[in-house]
N, C-alpha and C positions, 0 to 999 in steps of 0.2 A: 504494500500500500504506500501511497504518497505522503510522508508523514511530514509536513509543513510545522514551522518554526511557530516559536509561540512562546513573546508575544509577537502576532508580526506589524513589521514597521512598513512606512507607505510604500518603499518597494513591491512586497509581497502583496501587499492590497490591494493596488495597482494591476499585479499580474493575476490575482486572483479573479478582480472586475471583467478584466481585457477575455478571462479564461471562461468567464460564465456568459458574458458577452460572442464568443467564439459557438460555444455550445446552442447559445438561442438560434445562433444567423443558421448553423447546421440545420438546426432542426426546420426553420422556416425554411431551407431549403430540400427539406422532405414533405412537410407541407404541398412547398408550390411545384414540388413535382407530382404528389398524388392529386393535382386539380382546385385544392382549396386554395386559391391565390388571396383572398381577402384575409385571410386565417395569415397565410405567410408573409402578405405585407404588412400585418401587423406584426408580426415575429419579429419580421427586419429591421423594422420600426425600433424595437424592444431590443434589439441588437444593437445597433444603431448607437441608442441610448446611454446602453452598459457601456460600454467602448469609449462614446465620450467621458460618462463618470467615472470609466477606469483612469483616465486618464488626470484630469482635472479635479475630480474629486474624489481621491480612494477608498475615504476615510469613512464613505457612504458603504461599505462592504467588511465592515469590521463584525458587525453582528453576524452574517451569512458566512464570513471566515472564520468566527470562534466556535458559531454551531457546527460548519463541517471539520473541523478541528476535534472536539469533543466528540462526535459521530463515528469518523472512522476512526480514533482510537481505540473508543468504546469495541467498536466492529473488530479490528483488530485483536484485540486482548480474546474478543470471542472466539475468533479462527483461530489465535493460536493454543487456545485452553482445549478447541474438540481437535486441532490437530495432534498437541501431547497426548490428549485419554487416549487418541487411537494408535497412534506409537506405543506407549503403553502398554495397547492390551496389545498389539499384532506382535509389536518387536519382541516384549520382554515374554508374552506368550509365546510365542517361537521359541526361545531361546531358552525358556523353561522347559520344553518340549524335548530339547536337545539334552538335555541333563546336564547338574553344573557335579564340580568336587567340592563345594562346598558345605564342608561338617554343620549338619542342622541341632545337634545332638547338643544338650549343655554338660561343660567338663565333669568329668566325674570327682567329687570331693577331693581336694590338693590338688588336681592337676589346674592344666592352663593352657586355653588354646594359642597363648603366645609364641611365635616363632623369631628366635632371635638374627637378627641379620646384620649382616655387615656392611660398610660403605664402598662403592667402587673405586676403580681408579680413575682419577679427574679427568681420563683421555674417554674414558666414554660417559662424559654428561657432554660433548659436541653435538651428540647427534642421541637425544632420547629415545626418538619415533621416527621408525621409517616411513611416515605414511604423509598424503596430501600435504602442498606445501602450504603457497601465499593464496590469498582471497585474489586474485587477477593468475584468469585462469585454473580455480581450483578447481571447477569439475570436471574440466580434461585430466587434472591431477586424479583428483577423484577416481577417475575410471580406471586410469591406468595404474594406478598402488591397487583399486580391485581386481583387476584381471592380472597383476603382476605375480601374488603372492597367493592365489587360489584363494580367493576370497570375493568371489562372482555374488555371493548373498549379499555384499554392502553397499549392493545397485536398489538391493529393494527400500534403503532409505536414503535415496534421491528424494521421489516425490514429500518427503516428509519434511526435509531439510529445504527445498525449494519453498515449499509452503510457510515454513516455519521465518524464512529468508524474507518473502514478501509481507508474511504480518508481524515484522519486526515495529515496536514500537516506539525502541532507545534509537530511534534516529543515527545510526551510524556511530554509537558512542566506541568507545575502544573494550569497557567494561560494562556488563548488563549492570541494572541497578540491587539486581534482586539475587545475586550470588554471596556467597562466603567465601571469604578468601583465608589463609592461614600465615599472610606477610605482617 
């Protein structure tokens, strides 16, 4: 989704108008193609309009930019809460399916499911993960770390990841707002 700044200032207002204005003249030009020419000179009219007040006065499109503001966030936060349920239940259903080695069992008195481990050698934190690199280009990356390493199943969460991609809310931030971090 198009996730627009907020608060916005008269540039965006402006292109906001100019964008709603664009959409009227569209539509009056499906009008005066299906025969209603009175209907569509009033559209263009109403196109017209927008376009001038996008221009000269933006500041008339602040209500109609915070409601669609508000709207498709809203909308957003929606797609992306039924696209995790259904990752959820598809992927980690799968993958339950698959069977895990993890001990479901609680220790039996003195013991301890702790496993002690050691630290590596500083030469391998270079390179943690062999998998997908940079955001430009990553699902060509994508593809090729799955078909590289026999791992053809982690095409089936493309479509999840796409989705999840378009109803991003954090506007392109570097960190979601809603994680825990342990820095």
């Amino acid at each position: 989704m198009i996730v627009l700044p907020e608060p916005a200032d008269r540039s965006w207002l402006s292109a906001f108008g100019a964008a709603l204005g664009a959409l009227v003249a569209l539509g009056s030009l499906a009008l005066g193609g299906g025969g209603q020419i009175a209907v569509a000179a009033t559209a263009a009219t109403a196109a017209g309009i927008l376009l001038l007040l996008s221009i000269w006065r933006p500041e008339v499109f602040a209500v109609l930019y915070d409601l669609y503001v508000r709207v498709t966030r809203r909308a957003a936060r929606g797609v992306r809460s039924i696209v995790l349920r259904a990752a959820h239940a598809t992927v980690i259903g799968c993958v339950g399916l698959a069977g895990s080695s993890i001990s479901r069992e609680k220790p039996r008195t003195g013991e301890s499911l702790w496993v002690e481990r050691h630290t590596l050698d500083p030469a391998h934190y270079a390179s943690l993960w062999d998998g997908p690199g940079s955001a430009r280009g990553g699902l060509r990356d994508f593809i090729r770390w799955s078909f590289g390493g026999g791992r053809v199943w982690a095409l089936c969460l493309v479509p999840f990841l796409v989705l999840l991609r378009v109803s991003d809310t954090e506007g392109g931030r570097a960190f979601p707002t809603r994680i825990y971090t342990l820095y």
